[in-house]
C-alpha positions in Angstrom: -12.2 3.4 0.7 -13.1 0.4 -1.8 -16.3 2.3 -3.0 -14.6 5.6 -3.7 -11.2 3.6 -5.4 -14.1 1.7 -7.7 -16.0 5.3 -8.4 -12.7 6.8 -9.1 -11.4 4.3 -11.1 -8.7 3.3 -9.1 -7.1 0.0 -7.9 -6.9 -0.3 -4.3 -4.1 -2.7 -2.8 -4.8 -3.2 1.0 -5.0 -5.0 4.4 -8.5 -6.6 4.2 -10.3 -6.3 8.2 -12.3 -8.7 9.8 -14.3 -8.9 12.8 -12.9 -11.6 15.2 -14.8 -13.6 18.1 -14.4 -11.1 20.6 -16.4 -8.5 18.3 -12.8 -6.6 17.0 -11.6 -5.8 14.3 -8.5 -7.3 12.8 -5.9 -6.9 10.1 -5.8 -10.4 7.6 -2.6 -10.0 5.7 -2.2 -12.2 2.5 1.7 -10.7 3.7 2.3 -7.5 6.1 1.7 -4.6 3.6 4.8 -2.4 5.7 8.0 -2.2 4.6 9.4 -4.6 2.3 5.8 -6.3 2.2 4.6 -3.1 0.9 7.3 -3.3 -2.3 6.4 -6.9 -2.8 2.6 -6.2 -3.1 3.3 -3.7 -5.4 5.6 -5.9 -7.5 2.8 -8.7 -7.3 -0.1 -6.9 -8.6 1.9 -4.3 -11.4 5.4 -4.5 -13.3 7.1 -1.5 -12.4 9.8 -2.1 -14.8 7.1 -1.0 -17.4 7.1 2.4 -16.3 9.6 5.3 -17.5 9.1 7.1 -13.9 7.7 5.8 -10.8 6.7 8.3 -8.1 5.3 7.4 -4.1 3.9 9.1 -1.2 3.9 7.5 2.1 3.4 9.4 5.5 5.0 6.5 8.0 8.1 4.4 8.5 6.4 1.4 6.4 6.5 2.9 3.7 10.3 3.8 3.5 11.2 1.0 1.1 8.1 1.9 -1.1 9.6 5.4 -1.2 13.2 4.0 -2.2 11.4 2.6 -4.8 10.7 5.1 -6.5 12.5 7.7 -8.9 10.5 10.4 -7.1 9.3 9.8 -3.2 7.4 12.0 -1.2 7.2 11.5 2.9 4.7 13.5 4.8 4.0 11.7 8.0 0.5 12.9 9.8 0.6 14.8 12.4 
């Protein structure tokens, strides 16, 4: 995802993984990127205030206050 974000010209704000002792991967979280962390990393890397319009798209139920957010959400959970 990085390398198609970077050839895109996009930023990408994610959990970073890591492979633990027992050979899995696992989630490293500066702060849980669900829910209200999800707003707060947003607010912590942009200032949303300096948009007219703000539209999101999230497909589960941590990214509800993302989509309340936003002047425009969009919720279309995989199925």
């Amino acid at each position: 995802l990085k390398r198609w974000a970077e050839k895109n010209s996009f930023d990408l704000l994610t959990n970073t993984l890591v492979l633990n002792k027992q050979g899995k991967f696992e989630f490293v979280y500066s702060y849980d990127c669900n829910g209200i962390g999800k707003v707060k990393r947003i607010n912590d890397f942009i200032d949303v205030n300096k948009f007219e319009r703000i539209l999101a798209y999230g497909d589960s139920s941590g990214d509800l206050e993302m989509l309340n957010m936003a002047d425009e959400a969009y919720f279309k959970p995989f199925s």
